[in-house]
N, C-alpha and C positions, 0 to 999 in steps of 0.2 A: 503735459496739458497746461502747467504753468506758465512755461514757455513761449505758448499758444499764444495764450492768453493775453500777455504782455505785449506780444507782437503785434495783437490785434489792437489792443487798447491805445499805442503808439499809434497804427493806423491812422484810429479813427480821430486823433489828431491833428496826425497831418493832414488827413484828407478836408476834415472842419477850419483847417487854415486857408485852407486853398480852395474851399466854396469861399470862404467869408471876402476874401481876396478875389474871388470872383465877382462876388457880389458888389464889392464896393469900387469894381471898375464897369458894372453893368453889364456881365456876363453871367451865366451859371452852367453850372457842372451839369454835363448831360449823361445822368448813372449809366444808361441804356448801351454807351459806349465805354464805359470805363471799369474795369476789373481791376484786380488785386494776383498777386500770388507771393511766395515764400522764396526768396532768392538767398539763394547763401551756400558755402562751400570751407571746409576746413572746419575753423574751430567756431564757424556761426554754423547754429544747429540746422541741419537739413529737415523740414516738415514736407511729408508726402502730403498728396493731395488728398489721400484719406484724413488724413490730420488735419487737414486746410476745412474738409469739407462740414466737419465734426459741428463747427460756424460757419456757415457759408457765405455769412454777409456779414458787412459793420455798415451802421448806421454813418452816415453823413448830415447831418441838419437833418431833413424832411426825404433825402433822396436815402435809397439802399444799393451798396457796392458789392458784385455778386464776387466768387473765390474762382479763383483760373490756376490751373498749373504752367501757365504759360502766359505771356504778356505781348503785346506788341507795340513798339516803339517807335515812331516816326520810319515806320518801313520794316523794321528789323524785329524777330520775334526772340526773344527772351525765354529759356524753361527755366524751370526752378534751381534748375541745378547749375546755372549759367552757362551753359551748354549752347552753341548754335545750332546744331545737325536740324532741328525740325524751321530754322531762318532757311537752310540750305537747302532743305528738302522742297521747303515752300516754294523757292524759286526756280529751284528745276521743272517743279511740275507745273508751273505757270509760263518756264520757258518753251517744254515739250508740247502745250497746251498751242500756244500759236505757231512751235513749230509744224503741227498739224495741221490750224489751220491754213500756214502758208502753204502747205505741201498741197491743197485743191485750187489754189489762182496762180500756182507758179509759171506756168506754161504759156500765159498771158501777161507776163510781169518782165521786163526787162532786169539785167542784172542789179543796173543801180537805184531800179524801186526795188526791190528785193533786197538790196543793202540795206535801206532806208529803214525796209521795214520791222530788218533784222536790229539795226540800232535801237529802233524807237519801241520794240518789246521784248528783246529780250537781252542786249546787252547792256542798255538801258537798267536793267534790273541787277545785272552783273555788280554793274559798275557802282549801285544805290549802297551809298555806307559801306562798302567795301573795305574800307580800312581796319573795320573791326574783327574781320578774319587776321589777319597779320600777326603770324604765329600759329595759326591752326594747320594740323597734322593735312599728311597728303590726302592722306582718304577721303579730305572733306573738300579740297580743294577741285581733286581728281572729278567731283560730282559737276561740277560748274564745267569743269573740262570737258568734258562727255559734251552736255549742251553746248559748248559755243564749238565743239568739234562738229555736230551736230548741225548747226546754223551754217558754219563754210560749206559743210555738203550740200544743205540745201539753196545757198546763195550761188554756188557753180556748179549744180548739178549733176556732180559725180556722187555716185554709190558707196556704201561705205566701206566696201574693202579696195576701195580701190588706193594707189599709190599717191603718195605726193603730198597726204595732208600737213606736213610741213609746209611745206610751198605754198600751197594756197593758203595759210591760214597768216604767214609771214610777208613772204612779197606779192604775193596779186592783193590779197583782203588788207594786210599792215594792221592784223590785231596781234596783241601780246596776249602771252598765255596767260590764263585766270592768275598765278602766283607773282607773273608780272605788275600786273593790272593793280594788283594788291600793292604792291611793293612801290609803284608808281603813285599811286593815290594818297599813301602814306608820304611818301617824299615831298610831293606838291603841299602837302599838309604843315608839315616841317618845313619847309620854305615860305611859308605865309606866314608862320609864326614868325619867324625869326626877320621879316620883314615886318612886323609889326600889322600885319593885312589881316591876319586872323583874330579870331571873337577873345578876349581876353583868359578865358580859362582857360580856352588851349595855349595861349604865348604863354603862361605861369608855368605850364610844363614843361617848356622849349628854352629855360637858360642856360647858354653857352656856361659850363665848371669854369672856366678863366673869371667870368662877373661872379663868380659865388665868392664871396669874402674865403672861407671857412676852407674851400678848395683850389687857393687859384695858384698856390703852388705846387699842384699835383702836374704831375708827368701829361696825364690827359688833356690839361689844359690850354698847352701850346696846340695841339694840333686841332685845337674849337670843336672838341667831343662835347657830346651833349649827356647830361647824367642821366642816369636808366634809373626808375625809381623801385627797391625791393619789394618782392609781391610773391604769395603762396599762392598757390592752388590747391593744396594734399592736406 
């Protein structure tokens, strides 16, 4: 409960810096959209959301910030436990959600409004921050597979036992697989940086070992690896 406590009281600092900063650019914090939760893994202590709920709110100025087990981030949903399955989850059921409703105007839709439509809801959503799965196990992968496996049946009209969906989903459609898509998204990402194109905290992660004083006579640094920075999960 100490623990709690402390986490809370931190909080409600932060949060009191960031009205104040609101305030003195003439904005303000609107509570009604903005929660909290307990993010941490290893040797930062884990609070279930019973523990969370025990306070449910901290105080911000005049505004109250209610307690979530879960957080949502410019698209991407966050559990406590830093977990994505319920980011994953969310967008397959928002992607099966219009593959539905494509499945009642399809008969009246040409193939390439039916692409269009397919890009603009659901791979669309695929493709949204994507990079932050990058390392996540198959099984979570495999969920986004399903749907955009999903989206090529419904974009050419075959059934889904039928044969081929390699083919169509490679050379007639020219999408990559979900683990691609990942893998692609990251690359593009690492190549802005290192072109100096991306937002400066991400190029602070992207220096080539050869420019690092400390490491540039390592074996790694003739061939312009980039250092991987140590990190727990357990």
């Amino acid at each position: 409960m100490t623990t709690q406590l402390l986490y809370v009281t931190r909080l409600e600092t932060c949060l009191n810096g960031v009205s104040h900063w609101m305030a003195a650019n003439r904005l303000r914090l609107n509570a009604e959209k903005t929660d909290y939760c307990g993010l941490g893994r290893g040797s930062v202590p884990k609070l279930s959301l019973a523990d969370w709920l025990q306070r449910p709110s901290v105080q911000c100025s005049t505004e109250t910030v209610s307690a979530s087990d879960d957080v949502r981030v410019i698209g991407v949903t966050f559990s406590s436990d830093l977990s994505l399955d319920k980011h994953v989850t969310s967008v397959c059921s928002s992607g099966f959600h219009w593959l539905r409703q494509l499945r009642r105007v399809r008969r009246s839709l040409d193939m390439d409004s039916t692409k269009t439509l397919v890009h603009a809801f659901i791979a669309s959503s695929v493709d949204n921050c994507n990079a932050i799965l990058a390392g996540s196990p198959r099984s979570m992968t495999d969920k986004l597979q399903r749907m955009m496996n999903a989206a090529a049946r419904r974009v050419t009209g075959t059934h889904k036992f039928d044969h081929g969906l390699s083919r169509l989903l490679h050379d007639d459609l020219h999408w990559l697989d979900v683990p691609e898509r990942i893998q692609c998204k990251t690359g593009v990402t690492v190549h802005r940086c290192l072109q100096s194109k991306a937002p400066k905290y991400l190029t602070n992660c992207c220096t080539p070992v050869s420019e690092i004083a400390s490491r540039r006579h390592l074996r790694s640094a003739s061939p312009h690896h980039l250092p991987v920075p140590s990190y727990q999960l357990t």
